[in-house]
VEXRO-901144 format. One record per residue (C-alpha): x, y, z; residue in three letters. Coordinates in pm, 1 decimal. Layout:
N
- X / Y / Z / ALA
...
// end
This chain:
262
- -1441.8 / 5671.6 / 7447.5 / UNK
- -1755.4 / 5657.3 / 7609.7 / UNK
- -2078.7 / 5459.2 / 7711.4 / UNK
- -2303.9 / 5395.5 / 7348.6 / UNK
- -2619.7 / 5349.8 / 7378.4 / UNK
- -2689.9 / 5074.1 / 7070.6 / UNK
- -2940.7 / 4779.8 / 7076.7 / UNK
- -2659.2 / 4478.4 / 7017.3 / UNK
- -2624.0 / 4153.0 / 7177.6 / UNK
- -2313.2 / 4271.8 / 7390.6 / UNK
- -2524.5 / 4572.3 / 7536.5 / UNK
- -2758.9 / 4322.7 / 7658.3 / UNK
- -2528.6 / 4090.2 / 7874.0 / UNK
- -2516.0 / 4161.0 / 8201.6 / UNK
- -2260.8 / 4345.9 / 8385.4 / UNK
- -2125.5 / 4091.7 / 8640.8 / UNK
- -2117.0 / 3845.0 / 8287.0 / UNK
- -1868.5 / 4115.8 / 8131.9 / UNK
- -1681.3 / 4096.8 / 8470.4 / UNK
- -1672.5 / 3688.0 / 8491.8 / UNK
- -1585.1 / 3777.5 / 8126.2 / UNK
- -1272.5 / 4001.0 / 8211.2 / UNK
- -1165.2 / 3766.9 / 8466.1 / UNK
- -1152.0 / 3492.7 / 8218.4 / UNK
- -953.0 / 3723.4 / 7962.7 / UNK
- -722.1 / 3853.7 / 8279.5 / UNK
- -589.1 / 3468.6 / 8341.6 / UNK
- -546.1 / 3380.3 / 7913.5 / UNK
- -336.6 / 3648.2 / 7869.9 / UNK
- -142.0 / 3560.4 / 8202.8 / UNK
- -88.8 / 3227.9 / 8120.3 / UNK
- -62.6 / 3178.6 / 7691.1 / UNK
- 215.4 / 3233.5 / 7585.6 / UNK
- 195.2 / 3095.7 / 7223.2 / UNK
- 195.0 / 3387.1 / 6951.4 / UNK
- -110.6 / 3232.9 / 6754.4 / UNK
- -317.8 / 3143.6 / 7079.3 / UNK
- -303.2 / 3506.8 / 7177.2 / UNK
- -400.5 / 3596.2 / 6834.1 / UNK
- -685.4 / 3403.6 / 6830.1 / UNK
- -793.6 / 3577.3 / 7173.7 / UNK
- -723.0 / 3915.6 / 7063.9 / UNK
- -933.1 / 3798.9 / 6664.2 / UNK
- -1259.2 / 3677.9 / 6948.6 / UNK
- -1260.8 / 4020.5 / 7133.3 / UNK
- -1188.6 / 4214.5 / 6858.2 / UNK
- -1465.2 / 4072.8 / 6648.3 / UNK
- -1705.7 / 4125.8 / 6926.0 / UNK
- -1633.5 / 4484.8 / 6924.9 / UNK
- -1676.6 / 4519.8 / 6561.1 / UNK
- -2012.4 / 4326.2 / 6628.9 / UNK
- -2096.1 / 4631.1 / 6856.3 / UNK
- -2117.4 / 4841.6 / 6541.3 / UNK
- -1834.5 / 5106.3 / 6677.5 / UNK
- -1855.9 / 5469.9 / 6513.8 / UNK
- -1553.3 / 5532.5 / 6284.7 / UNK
- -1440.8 / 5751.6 / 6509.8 / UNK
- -1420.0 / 5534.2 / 6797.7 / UNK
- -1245.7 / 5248.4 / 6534.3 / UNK
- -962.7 / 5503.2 / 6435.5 / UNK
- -872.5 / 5568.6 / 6797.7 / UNK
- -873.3 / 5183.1 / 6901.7 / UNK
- -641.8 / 5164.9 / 6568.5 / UNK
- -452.1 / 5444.7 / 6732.3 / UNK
- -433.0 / 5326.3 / 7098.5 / UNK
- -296.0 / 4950.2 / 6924.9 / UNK
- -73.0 / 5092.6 / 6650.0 / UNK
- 79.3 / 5326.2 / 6961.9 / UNK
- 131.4 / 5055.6 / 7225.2 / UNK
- 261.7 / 4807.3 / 6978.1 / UNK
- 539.0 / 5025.0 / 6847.3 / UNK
- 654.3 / 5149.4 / 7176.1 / UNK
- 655.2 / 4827.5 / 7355.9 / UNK
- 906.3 / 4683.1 / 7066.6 / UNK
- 1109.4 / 4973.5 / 7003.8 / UNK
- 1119.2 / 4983.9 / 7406.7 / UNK
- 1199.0 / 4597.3 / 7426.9 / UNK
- 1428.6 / 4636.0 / 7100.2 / UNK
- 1646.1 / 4858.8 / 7322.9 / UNK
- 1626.0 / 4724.0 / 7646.8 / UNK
- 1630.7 / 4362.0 / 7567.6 / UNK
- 1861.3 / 4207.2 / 7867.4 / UNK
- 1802.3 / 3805.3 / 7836.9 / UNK
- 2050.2 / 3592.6 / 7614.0 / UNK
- 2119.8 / 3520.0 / 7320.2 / UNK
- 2119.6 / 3898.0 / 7169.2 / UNK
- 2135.4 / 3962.6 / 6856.4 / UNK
- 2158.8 / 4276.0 / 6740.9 / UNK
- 1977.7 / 4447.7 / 6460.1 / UNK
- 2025.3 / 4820.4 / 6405.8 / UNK
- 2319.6 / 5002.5 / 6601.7 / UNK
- 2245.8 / 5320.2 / 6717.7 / UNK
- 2570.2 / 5405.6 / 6945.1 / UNK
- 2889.5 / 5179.0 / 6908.1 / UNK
- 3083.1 / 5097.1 / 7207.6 / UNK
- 3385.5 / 5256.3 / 7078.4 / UNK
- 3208.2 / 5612.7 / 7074.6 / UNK
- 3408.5 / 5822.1 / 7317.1 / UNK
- 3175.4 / 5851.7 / 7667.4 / UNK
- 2812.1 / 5782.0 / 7543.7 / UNK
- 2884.8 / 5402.3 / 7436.2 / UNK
- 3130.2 / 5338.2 / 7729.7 / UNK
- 2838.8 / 5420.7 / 8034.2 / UNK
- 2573.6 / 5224.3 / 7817.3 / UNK
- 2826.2 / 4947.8 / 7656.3 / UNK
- 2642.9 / 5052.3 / 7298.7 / UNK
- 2278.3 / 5115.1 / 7211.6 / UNK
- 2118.9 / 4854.6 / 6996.3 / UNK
- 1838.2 / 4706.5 / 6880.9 / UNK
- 1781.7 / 4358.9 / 6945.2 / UNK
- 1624.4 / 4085.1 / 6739.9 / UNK
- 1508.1 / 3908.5 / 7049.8 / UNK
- 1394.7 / 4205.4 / 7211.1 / UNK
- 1167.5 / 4293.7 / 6904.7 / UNK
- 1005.8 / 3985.2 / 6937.7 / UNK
- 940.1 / 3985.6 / 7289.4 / UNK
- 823.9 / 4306.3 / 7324.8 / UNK
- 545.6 / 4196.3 / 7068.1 / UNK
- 432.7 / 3960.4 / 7218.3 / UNK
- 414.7 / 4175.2 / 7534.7 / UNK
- 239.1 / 4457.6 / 7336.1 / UNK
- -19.4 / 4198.2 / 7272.6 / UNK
- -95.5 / 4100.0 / 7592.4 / UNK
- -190.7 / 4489.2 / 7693.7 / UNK
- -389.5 / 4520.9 / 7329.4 / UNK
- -595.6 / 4223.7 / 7435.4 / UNK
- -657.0 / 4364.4 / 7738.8 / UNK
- -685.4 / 4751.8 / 7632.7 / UNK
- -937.4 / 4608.1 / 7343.6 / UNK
- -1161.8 / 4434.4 / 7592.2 / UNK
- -1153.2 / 4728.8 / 7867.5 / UNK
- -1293.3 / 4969.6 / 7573.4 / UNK
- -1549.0 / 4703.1 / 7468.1 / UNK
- -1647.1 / 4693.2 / 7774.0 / UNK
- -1659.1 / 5077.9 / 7835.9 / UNK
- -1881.8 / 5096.0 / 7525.6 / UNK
- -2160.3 / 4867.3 / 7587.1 / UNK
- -2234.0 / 4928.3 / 7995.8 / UNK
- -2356.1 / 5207.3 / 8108.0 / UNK
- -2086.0 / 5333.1 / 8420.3 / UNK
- -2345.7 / 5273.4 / 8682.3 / UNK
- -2490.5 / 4874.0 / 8569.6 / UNK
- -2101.6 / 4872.4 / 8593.7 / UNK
- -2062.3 / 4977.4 / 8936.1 / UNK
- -2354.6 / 4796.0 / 9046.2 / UNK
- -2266.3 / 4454.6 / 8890.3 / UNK
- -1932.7 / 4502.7 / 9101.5 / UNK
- -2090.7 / 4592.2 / 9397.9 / UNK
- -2298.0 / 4232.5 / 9383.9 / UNK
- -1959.0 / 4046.5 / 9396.1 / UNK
- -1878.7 / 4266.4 / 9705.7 / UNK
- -1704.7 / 4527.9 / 9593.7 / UNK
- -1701.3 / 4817.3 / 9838.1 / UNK
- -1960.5 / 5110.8 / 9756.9 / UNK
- -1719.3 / 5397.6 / 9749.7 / UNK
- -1449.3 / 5197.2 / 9555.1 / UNK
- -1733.8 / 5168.5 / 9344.4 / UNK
- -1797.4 / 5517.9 / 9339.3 / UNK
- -1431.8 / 5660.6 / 9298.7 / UNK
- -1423.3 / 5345.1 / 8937.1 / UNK
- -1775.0 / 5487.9 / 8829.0 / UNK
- -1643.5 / 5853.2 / 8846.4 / UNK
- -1284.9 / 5769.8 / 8661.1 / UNK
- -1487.3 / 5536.1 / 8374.9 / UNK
- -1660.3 / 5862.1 / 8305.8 / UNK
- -1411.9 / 6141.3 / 8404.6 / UNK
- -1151.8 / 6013.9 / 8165.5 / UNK
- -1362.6 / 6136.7 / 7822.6 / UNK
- -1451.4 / 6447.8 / 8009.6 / UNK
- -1045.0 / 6519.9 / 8055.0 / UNK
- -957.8 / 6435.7 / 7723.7 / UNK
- -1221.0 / 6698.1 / 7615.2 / UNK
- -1121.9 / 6985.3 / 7848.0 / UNK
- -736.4 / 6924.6 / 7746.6 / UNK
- -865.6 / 6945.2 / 7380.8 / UNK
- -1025.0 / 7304.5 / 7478.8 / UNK
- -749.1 / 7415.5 / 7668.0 / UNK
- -504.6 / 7344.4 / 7341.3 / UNK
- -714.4 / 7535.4 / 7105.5 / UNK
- -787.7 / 7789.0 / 7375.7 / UNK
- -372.4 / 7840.7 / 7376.6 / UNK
- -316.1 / 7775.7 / 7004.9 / UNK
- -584.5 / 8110.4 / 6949.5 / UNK
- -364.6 / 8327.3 / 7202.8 / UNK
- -55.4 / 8243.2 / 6915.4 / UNK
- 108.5 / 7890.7 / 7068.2 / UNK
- 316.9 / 7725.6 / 6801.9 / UNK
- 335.2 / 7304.0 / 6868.0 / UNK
- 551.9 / 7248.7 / 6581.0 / UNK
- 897.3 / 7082.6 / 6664.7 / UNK
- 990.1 / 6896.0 / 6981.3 / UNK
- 1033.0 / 7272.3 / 7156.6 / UNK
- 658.2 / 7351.7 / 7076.5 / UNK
- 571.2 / 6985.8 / 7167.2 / UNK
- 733.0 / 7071.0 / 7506.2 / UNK
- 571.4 / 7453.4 / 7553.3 / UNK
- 236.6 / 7288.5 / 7474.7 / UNK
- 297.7 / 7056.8 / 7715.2 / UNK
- 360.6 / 7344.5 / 8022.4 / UNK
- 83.2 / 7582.8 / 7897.4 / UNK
- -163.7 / 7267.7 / 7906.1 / UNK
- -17.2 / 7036.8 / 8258.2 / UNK
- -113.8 / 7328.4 / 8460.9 / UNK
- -464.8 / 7459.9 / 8376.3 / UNK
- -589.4 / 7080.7 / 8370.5 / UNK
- -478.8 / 6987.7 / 8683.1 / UNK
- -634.8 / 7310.9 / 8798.5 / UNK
- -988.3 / 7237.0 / 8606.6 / UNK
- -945.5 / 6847.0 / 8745.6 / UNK
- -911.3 / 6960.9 / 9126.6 / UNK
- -1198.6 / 7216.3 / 9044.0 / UNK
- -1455.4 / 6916.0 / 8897.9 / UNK
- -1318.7 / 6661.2 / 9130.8 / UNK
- -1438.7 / 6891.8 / 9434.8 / UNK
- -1789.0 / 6946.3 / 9257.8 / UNK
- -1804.3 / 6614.7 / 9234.4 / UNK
- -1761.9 / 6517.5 / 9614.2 / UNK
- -1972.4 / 6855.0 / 9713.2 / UNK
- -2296.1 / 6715.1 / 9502.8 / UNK
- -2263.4 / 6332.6 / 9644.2 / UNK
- -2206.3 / 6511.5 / 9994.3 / UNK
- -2548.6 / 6687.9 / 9905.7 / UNK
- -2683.9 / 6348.8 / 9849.7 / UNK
- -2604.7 / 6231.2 / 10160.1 / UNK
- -2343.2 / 5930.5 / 9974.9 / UNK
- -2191.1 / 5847.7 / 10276.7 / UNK
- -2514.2 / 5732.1 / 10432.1 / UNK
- -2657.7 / 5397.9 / 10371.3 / UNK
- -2799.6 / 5340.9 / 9985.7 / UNK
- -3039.6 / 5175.8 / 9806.0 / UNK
- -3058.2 / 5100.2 / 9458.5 / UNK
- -3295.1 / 5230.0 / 9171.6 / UNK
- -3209.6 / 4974.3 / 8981.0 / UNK
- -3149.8 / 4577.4 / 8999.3 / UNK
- -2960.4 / 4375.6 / 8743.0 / UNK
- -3163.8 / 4066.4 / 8601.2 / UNK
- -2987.7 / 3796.2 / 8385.0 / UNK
- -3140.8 / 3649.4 / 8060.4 / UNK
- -3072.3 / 3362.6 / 7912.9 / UNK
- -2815.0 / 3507.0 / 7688.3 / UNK
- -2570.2 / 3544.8 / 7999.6 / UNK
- -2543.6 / 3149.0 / 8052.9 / UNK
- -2484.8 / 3110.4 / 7714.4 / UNK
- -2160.7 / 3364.6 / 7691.0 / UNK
- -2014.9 / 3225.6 / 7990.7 / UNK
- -2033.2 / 2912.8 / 7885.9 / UNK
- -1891.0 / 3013.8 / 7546.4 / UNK
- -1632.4 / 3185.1 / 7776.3 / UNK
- -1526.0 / 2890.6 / 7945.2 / UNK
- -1519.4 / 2682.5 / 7670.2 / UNK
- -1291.8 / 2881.0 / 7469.9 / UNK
- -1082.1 / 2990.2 / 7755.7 / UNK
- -1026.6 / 2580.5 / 7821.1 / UNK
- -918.7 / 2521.1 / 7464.2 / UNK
- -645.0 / 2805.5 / 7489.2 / UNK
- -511.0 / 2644.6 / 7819.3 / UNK
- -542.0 / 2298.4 / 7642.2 / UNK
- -339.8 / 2376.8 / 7357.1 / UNK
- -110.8 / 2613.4 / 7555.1 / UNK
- -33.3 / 2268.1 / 7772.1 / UNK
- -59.2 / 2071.1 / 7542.2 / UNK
- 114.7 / 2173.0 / 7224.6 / UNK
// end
């Protein structure tokens, strides 16, 4: 996932509006609690990123990330469900087995714990959808510089600006690395090959990271970063930006209302 250049509304609002934006989105999912109010959150955000005309490529991995962190947020919840009532589900490991179910008191699936934990998986889809939506239509750098008008420091800026755009770069060199191994005759089939893939490819990343991360800091050195900076570029709003804040607020005070108010 990466910064697309396309011509849509979205790419067009300024960055401190996506920011006021994320804030908004940051105190819904905080405070809703309803199942259908946070699905008509999720429905807004998630229609603005189909509005952004996403590449199929990009759509199967947002289907991916959200399939992924639904599933193990319930399965995890399912198991690990502590608030009463209980009820269980699916048994995995009945008290009465010898050892195993007497130091855990039984492994089981709870209803309760289902439910909760979708709910909870949600909440960090809502927010996961909007940091990628986000990621798509700014440029790192009108990023950066949008926080640094609200005060942010310029080095915090900096150290965000080089992690928005690192994080595609490291998903790319791990990709290379694992065909790199799988040439030299690495098997990744079964949970033992999962695991060998895992050491041949922890190592050589980290390794590659330290390596970039250093090249990195040597070329802002180079351009004397730590002295005082001026910007290239400055961030104007349009009229547009009004108008989605204002949408913002508007539907971020309905939510509230019928979260209160139900």
């Amino acid at each position: 996932m990466r910064f697309s250049d396309k011509n849509t509304p979205f790419h067009r609002i300024d960055p401190r509006t996506k920011v006021i934006l994320s804030l908004m989105v940051a105190v819904l999912v905080v405070v809703l609690n309803n199942v259908l109010l946070l699905m008509v959150l999720f429905l807004s955000i998630f229609s603005a990123y189909l509005f952004t005309r996403p590449s199929l490529s990009n759509l199967k991995v947002l289907v991916f990330m959200m399939a992924t962190v639904f599933l193990s947020t319930m399965i995890s919840q399912g198991f690990f469900y502590y608030l009463e009532p209980k009820t269980p589900v699916v048994t995995i490991v009945s008290k009465s087995v010898p050892l195993i179910g007497g130091l855990t008191g039984g492994l089981q699936i709870y209803r309760e714990g289902l439910i909760y934990g979708a709910v909870q998986s949600l909440r960090l889809i809502i927010v996961m959808t909007l940091a990628l939506l986000i990621v798509l239509t700014t440029y790192p750098s009108d990023l950066i510089l949008g926080l640094t008008k609200f005060g942010l420091p310029q080095r915090i800026g900096f150290m965000l600006m080089v992690s928005i755009r690192f994080l595609p770069s490291i998903i790319e060199e791990a990709r290379r690395i694992l065909i790199a191994q799988k040439l030299r005759g690495l098997k990744l089939k079964g949970l033992k090959g999962v695991l060998r893939g895992f050491r041949h490819l922890a190592i050589p990343l980290v390794i590659n990271c330290l390596r970039s991360g250093r090249q990195i800091a040597l070329a802002a050195e180079v351009r004397a970063f730590t002295e005082r900076r001026t910007s290239m570029k400055e961030l104007k709003l349009s009229w547009f930006d009004p108008l989605v804040v204002t949408i913002g607020f508007l539907l971020s005070f309905f939510l509230i209302y019928m979260e209160l108010f139900k």
